[in-house]
C-alpha positions in Angstrom: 25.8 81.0 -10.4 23.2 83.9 -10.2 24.0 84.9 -13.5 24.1 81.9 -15.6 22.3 79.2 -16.2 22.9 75.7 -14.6 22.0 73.3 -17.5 23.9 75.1 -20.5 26.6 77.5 -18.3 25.2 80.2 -20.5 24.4 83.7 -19.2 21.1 83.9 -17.9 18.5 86.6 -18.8 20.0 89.2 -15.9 23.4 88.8 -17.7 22.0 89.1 -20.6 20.6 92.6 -20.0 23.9 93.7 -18.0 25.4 93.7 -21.2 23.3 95.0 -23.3 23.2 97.8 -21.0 27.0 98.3 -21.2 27.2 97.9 -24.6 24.4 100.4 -26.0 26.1 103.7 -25.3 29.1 102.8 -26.5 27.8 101.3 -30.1 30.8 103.1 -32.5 29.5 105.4 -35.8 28.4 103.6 -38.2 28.3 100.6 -36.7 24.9 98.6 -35.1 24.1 96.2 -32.6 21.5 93.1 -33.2 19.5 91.3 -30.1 18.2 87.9 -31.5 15.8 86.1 -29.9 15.5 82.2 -30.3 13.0 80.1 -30.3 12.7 75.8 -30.7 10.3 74.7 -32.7 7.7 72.2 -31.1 10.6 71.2 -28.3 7.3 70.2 -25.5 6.9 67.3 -27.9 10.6 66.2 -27.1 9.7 66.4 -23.7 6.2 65.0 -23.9 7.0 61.7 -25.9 11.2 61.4 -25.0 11.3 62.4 -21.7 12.6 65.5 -19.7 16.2 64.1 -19.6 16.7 63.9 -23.8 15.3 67.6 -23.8 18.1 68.6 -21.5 20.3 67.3 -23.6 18.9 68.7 -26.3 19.5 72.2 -25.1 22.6 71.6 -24.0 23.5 70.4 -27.8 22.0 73.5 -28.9 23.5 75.7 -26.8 26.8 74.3 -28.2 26.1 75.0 -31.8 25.3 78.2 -30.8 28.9 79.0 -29.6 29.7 77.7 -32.9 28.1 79.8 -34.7 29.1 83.4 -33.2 32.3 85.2 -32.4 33.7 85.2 -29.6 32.5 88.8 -28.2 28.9 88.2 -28.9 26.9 86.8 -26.1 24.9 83.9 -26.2 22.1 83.4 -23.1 19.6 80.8 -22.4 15.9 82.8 -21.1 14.4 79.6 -19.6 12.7 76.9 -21.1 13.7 76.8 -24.9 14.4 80.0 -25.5 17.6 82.0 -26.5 19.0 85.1 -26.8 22.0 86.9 -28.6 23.4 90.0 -28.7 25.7 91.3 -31.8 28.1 93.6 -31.8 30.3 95.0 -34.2 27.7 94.7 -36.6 28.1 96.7 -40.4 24.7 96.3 -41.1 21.3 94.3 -40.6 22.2 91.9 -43.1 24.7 90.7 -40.7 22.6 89.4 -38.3 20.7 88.0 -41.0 23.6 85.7 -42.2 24.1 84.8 -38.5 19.9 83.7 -38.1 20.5 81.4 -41.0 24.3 80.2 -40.0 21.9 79.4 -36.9 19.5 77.6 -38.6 21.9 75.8 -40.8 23.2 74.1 -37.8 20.4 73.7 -35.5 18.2 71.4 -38.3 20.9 69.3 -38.3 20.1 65.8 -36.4 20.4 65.0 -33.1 21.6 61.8 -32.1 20.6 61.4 -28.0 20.6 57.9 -26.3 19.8 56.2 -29.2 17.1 58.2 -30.7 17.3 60.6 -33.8 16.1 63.9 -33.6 15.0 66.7 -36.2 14.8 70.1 -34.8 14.1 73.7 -36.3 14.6 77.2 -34.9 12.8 80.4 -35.1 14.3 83.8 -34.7 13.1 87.4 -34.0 15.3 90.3 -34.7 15.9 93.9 -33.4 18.5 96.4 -34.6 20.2 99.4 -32.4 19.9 102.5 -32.8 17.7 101.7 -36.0 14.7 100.0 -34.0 15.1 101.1 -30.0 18.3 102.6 -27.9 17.2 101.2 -25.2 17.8 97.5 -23.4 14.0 97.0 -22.6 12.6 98.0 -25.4 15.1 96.5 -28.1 14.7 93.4 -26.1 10.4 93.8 -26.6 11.6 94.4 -30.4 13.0 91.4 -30.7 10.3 89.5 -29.1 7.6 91.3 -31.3 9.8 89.6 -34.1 9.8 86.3 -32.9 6.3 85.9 -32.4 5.8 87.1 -36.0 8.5 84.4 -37.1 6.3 82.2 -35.4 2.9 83.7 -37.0 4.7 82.7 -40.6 5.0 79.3 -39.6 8.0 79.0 -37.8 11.1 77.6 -39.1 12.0 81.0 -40.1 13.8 85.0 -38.9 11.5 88.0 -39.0 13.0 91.4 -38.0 11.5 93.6 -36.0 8.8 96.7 -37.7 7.3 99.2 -36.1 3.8 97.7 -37.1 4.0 94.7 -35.3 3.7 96.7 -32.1 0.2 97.9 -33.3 -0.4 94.4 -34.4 0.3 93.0 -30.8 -1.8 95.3 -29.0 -4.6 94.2 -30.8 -3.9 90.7 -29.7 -4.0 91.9 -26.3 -6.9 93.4 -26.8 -8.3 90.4 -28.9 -7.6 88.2 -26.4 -9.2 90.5 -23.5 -12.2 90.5 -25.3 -12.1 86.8 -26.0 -11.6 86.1 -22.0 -15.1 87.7 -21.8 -17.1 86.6 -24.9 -17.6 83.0 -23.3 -19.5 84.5 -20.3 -21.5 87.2 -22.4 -22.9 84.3 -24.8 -21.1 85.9 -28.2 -19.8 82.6 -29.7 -22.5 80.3 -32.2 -22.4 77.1 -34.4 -22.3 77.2 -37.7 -22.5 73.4 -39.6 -21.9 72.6 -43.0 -23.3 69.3 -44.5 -21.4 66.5 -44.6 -22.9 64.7 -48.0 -22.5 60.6 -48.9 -21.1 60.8 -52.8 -23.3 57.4 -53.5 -26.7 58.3 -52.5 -26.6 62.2 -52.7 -27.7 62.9 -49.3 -27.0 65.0 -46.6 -25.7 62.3 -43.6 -24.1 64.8 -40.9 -23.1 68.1 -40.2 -19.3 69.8 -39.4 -20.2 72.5 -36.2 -17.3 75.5 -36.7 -17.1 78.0 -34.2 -17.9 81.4 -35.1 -17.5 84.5 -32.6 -20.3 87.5 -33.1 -18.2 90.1 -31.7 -20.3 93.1 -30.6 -18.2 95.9 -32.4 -15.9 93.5 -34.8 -18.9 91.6 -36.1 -18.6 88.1 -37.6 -15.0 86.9 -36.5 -13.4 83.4 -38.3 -11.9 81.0 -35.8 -8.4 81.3 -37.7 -8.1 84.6 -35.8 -9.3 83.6 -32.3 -8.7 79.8 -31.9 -4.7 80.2 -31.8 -5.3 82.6 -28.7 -7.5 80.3 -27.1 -5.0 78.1 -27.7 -1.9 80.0 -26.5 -3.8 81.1 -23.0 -5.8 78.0 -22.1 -9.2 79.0 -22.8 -9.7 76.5 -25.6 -10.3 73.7 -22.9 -13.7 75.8 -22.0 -14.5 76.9 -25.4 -14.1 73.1 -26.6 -16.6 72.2 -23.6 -18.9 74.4 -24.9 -18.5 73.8 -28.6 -18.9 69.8 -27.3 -22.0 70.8 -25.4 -23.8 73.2 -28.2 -23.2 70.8 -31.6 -24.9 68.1 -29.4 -27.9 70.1 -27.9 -28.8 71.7 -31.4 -28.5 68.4 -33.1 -29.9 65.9 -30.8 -33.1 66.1 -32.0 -32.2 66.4 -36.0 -34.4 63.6 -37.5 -32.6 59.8 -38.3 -29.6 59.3 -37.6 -27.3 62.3 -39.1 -23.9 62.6 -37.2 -22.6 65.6 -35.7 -18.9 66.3 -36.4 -16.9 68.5 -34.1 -13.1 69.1 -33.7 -10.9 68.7 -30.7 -7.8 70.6 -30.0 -4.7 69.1 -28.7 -5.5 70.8 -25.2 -8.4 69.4 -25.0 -7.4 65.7 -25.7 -4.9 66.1 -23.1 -7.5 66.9 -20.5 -7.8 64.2 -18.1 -11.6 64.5 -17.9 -12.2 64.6 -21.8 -14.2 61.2 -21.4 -16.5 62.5 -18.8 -17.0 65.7 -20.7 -18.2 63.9 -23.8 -20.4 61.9 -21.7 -22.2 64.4 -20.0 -22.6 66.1 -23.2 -24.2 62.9 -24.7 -26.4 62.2 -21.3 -27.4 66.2 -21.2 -28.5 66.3 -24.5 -29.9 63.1 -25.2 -28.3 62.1 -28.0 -26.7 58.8 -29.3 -23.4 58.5 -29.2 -23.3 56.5 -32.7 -24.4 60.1 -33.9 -20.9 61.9 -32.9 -18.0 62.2 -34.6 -14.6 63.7 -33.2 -12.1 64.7 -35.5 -8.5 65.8 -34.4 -5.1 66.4 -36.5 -2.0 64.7 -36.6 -0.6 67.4 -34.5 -2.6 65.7 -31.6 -1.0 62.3 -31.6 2.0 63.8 -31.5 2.0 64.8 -28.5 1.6 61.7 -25.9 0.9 58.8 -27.9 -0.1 56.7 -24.9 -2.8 58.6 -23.1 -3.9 59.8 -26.6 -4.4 56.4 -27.5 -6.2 55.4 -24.0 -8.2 58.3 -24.5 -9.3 57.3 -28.1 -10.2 54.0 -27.1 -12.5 55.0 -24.6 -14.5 57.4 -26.4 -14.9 54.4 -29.5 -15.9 52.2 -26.6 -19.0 54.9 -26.3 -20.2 54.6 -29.8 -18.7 58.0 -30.4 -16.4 57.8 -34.0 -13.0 59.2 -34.3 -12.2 61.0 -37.4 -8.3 61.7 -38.6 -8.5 65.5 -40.2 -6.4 67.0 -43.0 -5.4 63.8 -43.6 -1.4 63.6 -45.8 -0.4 66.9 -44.6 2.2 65.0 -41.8 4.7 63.4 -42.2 3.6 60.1 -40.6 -0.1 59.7 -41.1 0.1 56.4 -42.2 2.0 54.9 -39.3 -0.9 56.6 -36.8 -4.1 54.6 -38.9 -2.2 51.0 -37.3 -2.0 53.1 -33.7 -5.4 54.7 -33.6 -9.1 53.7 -33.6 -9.9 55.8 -36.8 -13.5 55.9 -38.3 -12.7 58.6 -41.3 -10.1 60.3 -42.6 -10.6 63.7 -44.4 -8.5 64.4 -46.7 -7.2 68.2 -46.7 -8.3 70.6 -48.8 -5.2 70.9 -50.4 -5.0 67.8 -52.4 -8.6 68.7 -53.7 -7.5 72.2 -54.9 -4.5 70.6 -56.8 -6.7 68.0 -58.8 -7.2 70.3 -61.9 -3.1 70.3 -62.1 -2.2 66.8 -63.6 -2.3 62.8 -63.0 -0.6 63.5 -59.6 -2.3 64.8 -57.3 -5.2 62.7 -58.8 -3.3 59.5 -57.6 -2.8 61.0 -54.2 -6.3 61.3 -53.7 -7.4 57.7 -55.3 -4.3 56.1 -53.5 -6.1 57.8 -49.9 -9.8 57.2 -50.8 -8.6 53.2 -51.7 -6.4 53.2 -48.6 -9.8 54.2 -46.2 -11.8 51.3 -48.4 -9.3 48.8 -47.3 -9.1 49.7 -43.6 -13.2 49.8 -43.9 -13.0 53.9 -43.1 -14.7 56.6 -44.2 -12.7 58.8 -46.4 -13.9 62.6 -46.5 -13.2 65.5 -49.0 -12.8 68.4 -47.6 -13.1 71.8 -49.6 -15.1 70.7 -52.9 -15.9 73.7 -55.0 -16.2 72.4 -58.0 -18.1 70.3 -60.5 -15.0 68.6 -61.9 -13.7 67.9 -58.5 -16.8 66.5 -57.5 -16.6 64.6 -60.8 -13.3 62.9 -60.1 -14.0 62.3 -56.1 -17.0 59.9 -57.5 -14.8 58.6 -60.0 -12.0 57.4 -57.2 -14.2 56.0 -55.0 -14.3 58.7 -52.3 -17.0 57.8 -50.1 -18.0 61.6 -48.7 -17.3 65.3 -48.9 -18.3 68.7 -48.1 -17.8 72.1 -49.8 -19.0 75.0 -51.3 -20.3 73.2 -54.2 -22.7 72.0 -51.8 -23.2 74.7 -49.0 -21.1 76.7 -47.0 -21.5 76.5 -43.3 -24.9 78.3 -41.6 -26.1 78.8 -38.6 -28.3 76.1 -36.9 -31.8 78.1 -38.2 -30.7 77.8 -41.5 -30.2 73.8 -41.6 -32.8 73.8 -40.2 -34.9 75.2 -42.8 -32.7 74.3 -46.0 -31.9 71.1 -45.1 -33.4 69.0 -42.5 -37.1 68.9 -44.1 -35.6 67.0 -47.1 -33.7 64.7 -44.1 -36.7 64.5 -42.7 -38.5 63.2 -46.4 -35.4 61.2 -47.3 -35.7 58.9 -43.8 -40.0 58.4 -43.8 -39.6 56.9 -47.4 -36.7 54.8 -46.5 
């Protein structure tokens, strides 16, 4: 019992490295050994939405087809949680374990069919290779983490094998993310907005706040590289707060009535006190809440349809609007604009990059911009860089957009002196 795991009778993680210790020394010439780490793809949303019970069973399924897929001296453990490990012995060379990560694959993307519910999974995999990569159990295990999380990094749904640069590259996570734990206090993050202009009149009718981080030795650092560890460690619940806070002090006093866009994160929409947070915002700053927009993905509603939906409806209940971003990039978008309160949709910048290749996409974008005309929505095109994508936005009927081809985000000084002085001119002659 202390050295498997109840739910699956697999070894546990202390077996696990019993036998990799055994096993090392004693790896023949010319032969290799391979520790795989596993992964499940997005399994806390089985959990979240189906219930702690079907995720047991998932892993127990799993777990199954893992002894399915190996022989019958490999070892097989469950870590905790979702996560697996392998070793393989007897191994010719690294494309063996490679053949095994995708015999894994193969079978773990199969459906699941658990108390009456159907369910897709996928599988990523990090690999490490004795003696090429480590001789030792601690560090070959480490390897094989390193690999994982760059599996994960491509996207998931995928194997990475371990290199010796992805060592380098996780230090300066570490040290990315110790930075990050002390930019909030030190005042180092600022708003930059990018206009959000109406496609009928020409004008300027809200602003998009992005986060940017002004690192004291890194300089000017995109979110892409920081959000995803905010994410990962919690601190994107304060960062949000803050972000919340900011968009609506520097734009409260913005002349008429131009709307403030900013985007949540799934950890922040699961906080309990979201509502109060947007309300003290509001009541700190002043502003109207008919002036704020919150956008959040499809990722979001995935995760606990009910209190997502709660939460939604109170904040339209405000005045605040609720915005659906990168909008056709899920695989049920349409099914959440019956389920959700929805003001806009933005469509994602992909579909805009692909009009200049053919009637297609084209249609995507008409069929979306007709689809938010119907349900009286805002539809919003996000990435416009062009004048013939501009052209053929008007031409569908697409009521907004924002882009290059316009501006690029700035800081808060610099809308204010591009920008709002012609806001300012447009709203005393109307």
């Amino acid at each position: 019992m202390a050295l498997h795991d109840s739910l699956t009778n697999l070894p546990n993680r202390v077996l696990l490295r019993e036998r990799l210790e055994e096993a090392l020394p004693y790896i023949p010439p010319g032969e290799q050994l391979a520790v795989l780490y596993l992964d499940l793809d997005h399994f806390k949303s089985v959990n979240d939405t189906l219930g702690h019970p079907i995720g047991d069973e998932l892993l127990k399924v799993v777990a199954e087809r893992l002894r399915r897929c190996t022989r019958e001296h490999d070892t097989i453990a469950r870590l905790g949680g979702d996560e697996f490990a392998i070793i393989m012995t007897a191994m010719d060379q690294p494309t063996d374990a490679a053949a095994l990560a995708r015999r894994i694959r193969d079978s773990i993307t199969k459906p699941y069919e658990l108390d009456g519910h159907q369910i897709v999974a996928d599988i990523s995999i990090g690999i490490s290779v004795a003696p090429l990569d480590a001789t030792e159990p601690d560090q070959l295990l480490k390897n094989a983490d390193m690999a994982l999380y760059g599996a994960k990094a491509d996207g998931r749904g995928a194997y990475r094998f371990f290199e010796p640069e992805m060592d380098a590259k996780m230090q300066q996570r570490r040290e990315l993310e110790l930075d990050l734990r002390k930019a909030l206090v030190n005042g180092e993050f600022e708003l930059y907005y990018q206009p959000l202009v109406d496609l009928q009149s020409n004008e300027i009718n809200g602003f998009e706040a992005l986060i940017r981080w002004n690192h004291p030795m890194r300089g000017l650092i995109s979110p892409a590289a920081f959000v995803p560890i905010a994410e990962e460690t919690g601190l994107i619940i304060p960062l949000g707060e803050w972000v919340l806070r900011r968009a609506c002090e520097e734009t409260a006093h913005w002349p008429g009535d131009l709307k403030v866009a900013v985007n949540l994160s799934p950890s922040q929409l699961k906080s309990r006190n979201l509502v109060q947070v947007v309300m003290s915002a509001l009541a700190n700053s002043g502003m109207a809440a008919t002036r704020l927009q919150l956008e959040i993905t499809e990722s979001v509603l995935m995760q606990n349809t009910f209190s997502t939906s709660a939460t939604l409806h109170q904040l339209r209940e405000l005045g605040v609007q609720i915005a659906m971003d990168d909008f056709g990039t899920g695989y049920s978008s349409l099914s959440y604009l019956r389920s959700f309160p929805f003001d806009k949709i933005k469509i994602d910048r992909s579909f805009i990059n692909d009009l200049s290749n053919g009637a297609k996409p084209l249609a995507i974008v008409r069929a979306i911009a007709s689809l938010a005309k119907s349900l009286s929505m805002i539809s919003t095109a996000e990435g416009v860089e062009t004048e013939q994508q501009l052209e053929k936005l008007v031409a569908v009927g697409c009521t907004e957009m924002q882009g290059h081809i316009f501006s690029q985000a700035r800081p808060a000084e610099e809308i204010v002196r591009l920008f709002l002085p012609v806001a300012k001119a447009a709203a005393a002659a109307g």
